[in-house]
C-alpha positions as CSV (number, residue, x, y, z in Angstrom):
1,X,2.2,29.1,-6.2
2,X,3.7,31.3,-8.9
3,X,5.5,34.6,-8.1
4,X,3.9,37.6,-7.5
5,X,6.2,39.8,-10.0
6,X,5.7,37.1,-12.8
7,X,2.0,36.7,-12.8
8,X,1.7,40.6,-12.8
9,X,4.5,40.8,-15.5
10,X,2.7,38.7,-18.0
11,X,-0.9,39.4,-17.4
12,X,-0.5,42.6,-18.3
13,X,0.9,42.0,-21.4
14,X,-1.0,44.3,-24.3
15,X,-2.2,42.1,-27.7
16,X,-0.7,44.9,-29.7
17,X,2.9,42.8,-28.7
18,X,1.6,39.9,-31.4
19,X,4.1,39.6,-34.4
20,X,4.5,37.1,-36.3
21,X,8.3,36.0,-35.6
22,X,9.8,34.6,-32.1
23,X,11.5,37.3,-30.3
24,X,14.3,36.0,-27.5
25,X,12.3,32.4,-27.8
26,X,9.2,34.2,-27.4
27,X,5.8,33.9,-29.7
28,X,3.6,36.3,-30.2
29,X,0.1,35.3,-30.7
30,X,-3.8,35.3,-29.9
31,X,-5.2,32.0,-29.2
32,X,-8.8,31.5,-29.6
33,X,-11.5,31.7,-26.8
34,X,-15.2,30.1,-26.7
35,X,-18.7,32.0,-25.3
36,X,-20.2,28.5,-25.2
37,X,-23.0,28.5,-22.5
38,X,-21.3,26.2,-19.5
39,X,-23.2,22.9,-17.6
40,X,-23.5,22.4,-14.4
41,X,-21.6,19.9,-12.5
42,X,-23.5,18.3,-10.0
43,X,-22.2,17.6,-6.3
44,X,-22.3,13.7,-6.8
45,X,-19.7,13.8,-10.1
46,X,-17.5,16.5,-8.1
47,X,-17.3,13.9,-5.1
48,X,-17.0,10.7,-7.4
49,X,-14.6,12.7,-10.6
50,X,-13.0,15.0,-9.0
51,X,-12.3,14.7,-4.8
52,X,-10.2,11.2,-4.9
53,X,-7.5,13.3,-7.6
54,X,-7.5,16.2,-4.9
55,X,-6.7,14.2,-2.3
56,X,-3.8,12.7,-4.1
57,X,-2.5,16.7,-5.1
58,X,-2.8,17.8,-1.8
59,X,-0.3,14.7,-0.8
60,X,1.8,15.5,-3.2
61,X,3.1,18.9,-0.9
62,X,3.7,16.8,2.3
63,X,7.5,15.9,2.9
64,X,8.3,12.6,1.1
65,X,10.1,10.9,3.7
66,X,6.5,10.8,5.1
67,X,4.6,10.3,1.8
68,X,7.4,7.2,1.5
69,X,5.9,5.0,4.1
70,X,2.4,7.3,3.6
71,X,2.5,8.6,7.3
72,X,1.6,12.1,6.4
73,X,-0.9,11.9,9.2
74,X,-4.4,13.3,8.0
75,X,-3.9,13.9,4.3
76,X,-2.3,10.2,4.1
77,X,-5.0,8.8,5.8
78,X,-7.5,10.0,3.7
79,X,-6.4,7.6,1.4
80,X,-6.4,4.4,2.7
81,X,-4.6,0.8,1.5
82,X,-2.1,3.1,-0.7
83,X,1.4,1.9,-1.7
84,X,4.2,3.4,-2.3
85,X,6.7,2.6,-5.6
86,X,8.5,6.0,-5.7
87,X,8.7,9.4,-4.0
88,X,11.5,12.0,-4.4
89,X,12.3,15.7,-5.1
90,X,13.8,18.3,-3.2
91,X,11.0,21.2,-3.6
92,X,13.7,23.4,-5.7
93,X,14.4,22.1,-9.2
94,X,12.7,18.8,-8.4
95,X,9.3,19.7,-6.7
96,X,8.0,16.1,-4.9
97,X,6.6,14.0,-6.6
98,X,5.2,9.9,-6.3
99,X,4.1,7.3,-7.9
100,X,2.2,4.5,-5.9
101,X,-0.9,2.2,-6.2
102,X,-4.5,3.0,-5.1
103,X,-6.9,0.0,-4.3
104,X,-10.0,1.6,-4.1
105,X,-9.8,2.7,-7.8
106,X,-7.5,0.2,-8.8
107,X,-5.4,2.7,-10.7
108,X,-1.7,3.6,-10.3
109,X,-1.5,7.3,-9.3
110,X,1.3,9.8,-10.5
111,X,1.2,12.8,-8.2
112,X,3.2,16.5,-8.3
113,X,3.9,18.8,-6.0
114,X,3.1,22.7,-6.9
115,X,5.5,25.7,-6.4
116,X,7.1,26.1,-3.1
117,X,7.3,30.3,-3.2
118,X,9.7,30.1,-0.4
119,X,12.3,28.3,-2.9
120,X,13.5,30.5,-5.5
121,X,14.5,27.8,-8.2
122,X,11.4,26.7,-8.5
123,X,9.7,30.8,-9.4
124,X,12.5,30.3,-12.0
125,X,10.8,27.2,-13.4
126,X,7.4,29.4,-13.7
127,X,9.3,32.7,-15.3
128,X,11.0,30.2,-18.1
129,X,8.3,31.1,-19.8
130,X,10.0,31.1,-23.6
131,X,8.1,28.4,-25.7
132,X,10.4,25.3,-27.1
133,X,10.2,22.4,-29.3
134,X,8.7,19.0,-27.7
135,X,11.6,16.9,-26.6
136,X,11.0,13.8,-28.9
137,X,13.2,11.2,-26.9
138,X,10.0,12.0,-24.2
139,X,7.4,12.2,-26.6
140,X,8.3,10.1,-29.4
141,X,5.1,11.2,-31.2
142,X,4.7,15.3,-31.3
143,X,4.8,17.2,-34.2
144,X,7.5,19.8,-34.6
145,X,4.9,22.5,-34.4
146,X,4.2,21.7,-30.7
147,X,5.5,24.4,-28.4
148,X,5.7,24.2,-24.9
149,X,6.7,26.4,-22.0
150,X,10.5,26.2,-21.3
151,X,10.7,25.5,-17.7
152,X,7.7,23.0,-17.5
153,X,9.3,21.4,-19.7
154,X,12.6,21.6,-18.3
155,X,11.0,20.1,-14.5
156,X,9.4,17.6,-16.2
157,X,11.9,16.3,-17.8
158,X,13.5,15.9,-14.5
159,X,11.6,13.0,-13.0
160,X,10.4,11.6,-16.6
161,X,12.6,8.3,-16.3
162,X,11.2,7.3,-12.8
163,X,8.2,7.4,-13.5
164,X,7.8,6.3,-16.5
165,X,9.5,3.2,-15.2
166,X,8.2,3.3,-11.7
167,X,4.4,3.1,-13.4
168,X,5.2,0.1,-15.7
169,X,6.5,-1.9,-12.6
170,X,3.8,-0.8,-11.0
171,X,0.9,-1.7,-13.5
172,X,2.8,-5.2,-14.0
173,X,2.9,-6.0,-9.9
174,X,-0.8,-4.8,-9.6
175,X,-2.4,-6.5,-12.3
176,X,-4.0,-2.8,-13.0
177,X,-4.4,-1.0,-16.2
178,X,-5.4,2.2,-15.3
179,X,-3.2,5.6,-14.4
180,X,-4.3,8.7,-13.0
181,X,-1.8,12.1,-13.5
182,X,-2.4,15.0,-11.0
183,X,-0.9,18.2,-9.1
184,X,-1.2,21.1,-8.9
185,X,0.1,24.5,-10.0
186,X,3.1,24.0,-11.6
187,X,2.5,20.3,-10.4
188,X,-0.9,20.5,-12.5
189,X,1.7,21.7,-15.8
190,X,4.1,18.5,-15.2
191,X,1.3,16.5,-14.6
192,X,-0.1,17.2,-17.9
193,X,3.5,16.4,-19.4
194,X,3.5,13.3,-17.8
195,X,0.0,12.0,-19.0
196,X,1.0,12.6,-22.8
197,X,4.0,11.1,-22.2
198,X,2.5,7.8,-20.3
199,X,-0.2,7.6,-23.0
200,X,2.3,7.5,-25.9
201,X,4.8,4.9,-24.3
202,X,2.0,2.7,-23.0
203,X,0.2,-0.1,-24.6
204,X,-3.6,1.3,-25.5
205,X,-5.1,-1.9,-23.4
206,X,-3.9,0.7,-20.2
207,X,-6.0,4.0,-19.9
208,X,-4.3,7.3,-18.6
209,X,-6.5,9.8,-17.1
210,X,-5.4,13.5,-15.7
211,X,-7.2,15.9,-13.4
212,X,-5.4,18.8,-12.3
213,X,-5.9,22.0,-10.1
214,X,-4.9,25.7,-11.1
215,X,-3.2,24.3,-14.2
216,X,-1.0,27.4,-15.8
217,X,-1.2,27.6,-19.4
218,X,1.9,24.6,-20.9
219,X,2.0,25.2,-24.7
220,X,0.7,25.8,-28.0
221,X,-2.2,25.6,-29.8
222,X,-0.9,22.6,-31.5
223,X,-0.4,21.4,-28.2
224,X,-3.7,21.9,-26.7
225,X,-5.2,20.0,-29.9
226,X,-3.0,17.0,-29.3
227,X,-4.0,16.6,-25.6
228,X,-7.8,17.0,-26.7
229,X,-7.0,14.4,-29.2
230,X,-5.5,11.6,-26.5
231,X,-7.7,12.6,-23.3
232,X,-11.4,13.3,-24.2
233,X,-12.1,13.2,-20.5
234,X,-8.7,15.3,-19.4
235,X,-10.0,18.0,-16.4
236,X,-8.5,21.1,-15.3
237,X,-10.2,22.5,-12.2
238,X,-10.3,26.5,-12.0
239,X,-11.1,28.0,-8.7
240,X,-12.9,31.5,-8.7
241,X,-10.4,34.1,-9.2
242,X,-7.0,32.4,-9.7
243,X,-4.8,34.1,-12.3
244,X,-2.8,31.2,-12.6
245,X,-5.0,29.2,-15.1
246,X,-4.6,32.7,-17.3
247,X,-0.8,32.8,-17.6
248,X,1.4,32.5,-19.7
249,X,-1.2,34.5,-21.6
250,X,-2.7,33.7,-24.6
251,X,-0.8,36.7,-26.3
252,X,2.5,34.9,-26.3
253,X,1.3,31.8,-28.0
254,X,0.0,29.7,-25.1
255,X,-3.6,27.9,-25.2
256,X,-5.0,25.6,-22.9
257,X,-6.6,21.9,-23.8
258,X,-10.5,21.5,-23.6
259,X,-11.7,20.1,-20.2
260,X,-12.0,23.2,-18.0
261,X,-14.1,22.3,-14.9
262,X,-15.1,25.6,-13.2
263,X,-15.7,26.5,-9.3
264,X,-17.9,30.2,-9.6
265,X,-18.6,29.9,-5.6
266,X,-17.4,27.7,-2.5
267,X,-20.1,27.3,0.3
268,X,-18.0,28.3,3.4
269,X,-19.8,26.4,5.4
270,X,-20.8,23.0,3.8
271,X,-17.5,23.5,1.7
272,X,-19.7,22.4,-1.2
273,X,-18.7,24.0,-4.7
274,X,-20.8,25.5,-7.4
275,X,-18.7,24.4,-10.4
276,X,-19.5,24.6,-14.3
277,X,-18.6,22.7,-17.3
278,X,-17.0,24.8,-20.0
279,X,-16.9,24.0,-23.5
280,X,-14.1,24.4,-25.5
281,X,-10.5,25.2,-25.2
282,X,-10.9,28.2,-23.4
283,X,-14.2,29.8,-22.4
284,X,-14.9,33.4,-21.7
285,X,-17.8,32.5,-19.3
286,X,-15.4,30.6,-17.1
287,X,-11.4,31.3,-16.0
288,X,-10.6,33.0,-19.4
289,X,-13.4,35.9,-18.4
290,X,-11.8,36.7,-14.8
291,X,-10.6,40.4,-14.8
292,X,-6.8,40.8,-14.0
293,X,-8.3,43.2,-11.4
294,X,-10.2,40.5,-9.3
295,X,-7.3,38.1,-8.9
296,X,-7.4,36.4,-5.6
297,X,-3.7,34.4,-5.5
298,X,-6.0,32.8,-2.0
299,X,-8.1,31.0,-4.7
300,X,-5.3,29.5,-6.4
301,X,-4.8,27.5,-2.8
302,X,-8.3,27.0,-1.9
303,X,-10.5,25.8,-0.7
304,X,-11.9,24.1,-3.6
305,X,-14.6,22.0,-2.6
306,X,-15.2,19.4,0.7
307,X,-12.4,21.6,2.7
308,X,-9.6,20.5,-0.2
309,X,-6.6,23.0,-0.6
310,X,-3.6,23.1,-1.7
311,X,0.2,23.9,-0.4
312,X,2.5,23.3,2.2
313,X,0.3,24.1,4.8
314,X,-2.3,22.4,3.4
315,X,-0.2,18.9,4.3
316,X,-2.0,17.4,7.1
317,X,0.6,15.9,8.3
């Protein structure tokens, strides 16, 4: 979860600021914003899309001396038949984080931990908000115009070596050639990192998918284009009220990718969600429309749909 103090810092943040020039490592800038009428997404592709990558987030904030051996009691066990190739981090710098194999969708899974609030290294990963140039030793392929947020990138960059390597031994023991990238929060924002980067250093026969939960905005708009352009199916769940899918704001040169999946309502008793489909990169009928005023940090945890949330004490450990 991000600090209080930054997320009302930034969202408050008048367009008027917008200049051409960086100032401190800062852009100023408007991205751009879709009215597109959303879809519908019906229960069945929320239970078969999007509830086996939640599962795998919400892991990702038990302690990983349990994750290791994937004894984290109910949220473990939720997943059945998973292995373990690597788990680490020590919820300051280094949120946790692991890498293991799932059988039932025969993918290797790549899942990070969000903010702990209680740490205060990692709200200074969220307030490094100055945008920087890609780092080209971890992806070998972005432009120089690609921006992206200083301390994601930073975190990231972190744990980029183990798994990177931890998911090739991994595909080569299984025999599988699929990878899935989740988290969430800040999680979500290194998850995203880490699909671009697993895409451009593996060979095309192996597909990389991401879904992510209350991702904060990670870059530019060259940035969002080039994640469009290598995931046409990349999802970014937004729950209700969050603010956290609306900072960095869009006034200092941040944009999000296309693939917003929406939750309008959770049904508190069925724990069903009434979620939307919204075109474009950003979409005023879905998180980009939420007044500053009606931000709910709760939503940001959960639940998001069949009783999923996120955090420490969402660990059912």
């Amino acid at each position: 979860m991000f600090s209080a103090a930054f997320i009302a810092f930034i969202s408050v943040l008048p367009s008027v600021l917008a200049a051409p020039a960086p100032l401190f490592g800062i852009n100023f800038g408007e991205g751009s914003s879709s009215n597109s009428s959303p879809s519908a997404i019906s229960q069945t592709d929320i239970t078969n899309e999007l509830l086996r990558p939640a599962l795998f987030a919400r892991t990702a904030y038990c302690p990983t001396d349990s994750v290791a051996n994937w004894s984290c009691g109910g949220s473990c066990n939720a997943l059945p038949g998973v292995k373990v190739y690597a788990s680490g981090g020590d919820q300051g710098e280094t949120p946790f984080f692991f890498v293991a194999s799932d059988p039932q969708s025969k993918s290797v899974v790549v899942a990070h931990e969000g903010t702990d609030p209680s740490k205060l290294l990692s709200d200074l990963n969220d307030v490094e908000f100055k945008q920087v140039a890609a780092n080209t030793t971890v992806f070998p392929q972005a432009s120089s115009s690609i921006l992206l947020h200083d301390g994601f990138q930073k975190t990231q960059g972190r744990t980029s070596d183990i798994i990177l390597s931890t998911v090739k031994s991994a595909l080569s023991s299984t025999g599988y050639n699929q990878v899935l990238v989740t988290g969430h929060s800040l999680g979500a924002a290194v998850a995203s990192l880490d699909a671009v980067m697993l895409r451009m250093a593996l060979p095309s026969s192996v597909t990389v998918e991401s879904v992510v939960f209350g991702l904060p905005r990670v870059g530019n708009q060259d940035w969002a284009n080039l994640v469009d352009s290598l995931f046409p199916t990349f999802t970014h769940v937004t729950n209700q009220d969050d603010p956290v899918p609306r900072v960095p704001p869009q006034d200092l040169n941040f944009q999000h990718p296309s693939g917003e999946a929406h939750i309008t309502a959770v049904d508190s008793g069925s724990g069903d969600a009434t979620m939307l489909q919204c075109p474009g990169q950003e979409n005023e009928n879905c998180a980009d429309g939420n007044s500053v005023l009606d931000s709910s940090v709760s939503n940001h945890l959960g639940p998001y749909f069949s009783g999923v949330s996120f955090g420490g004490s969402a660990c059912q450990a």
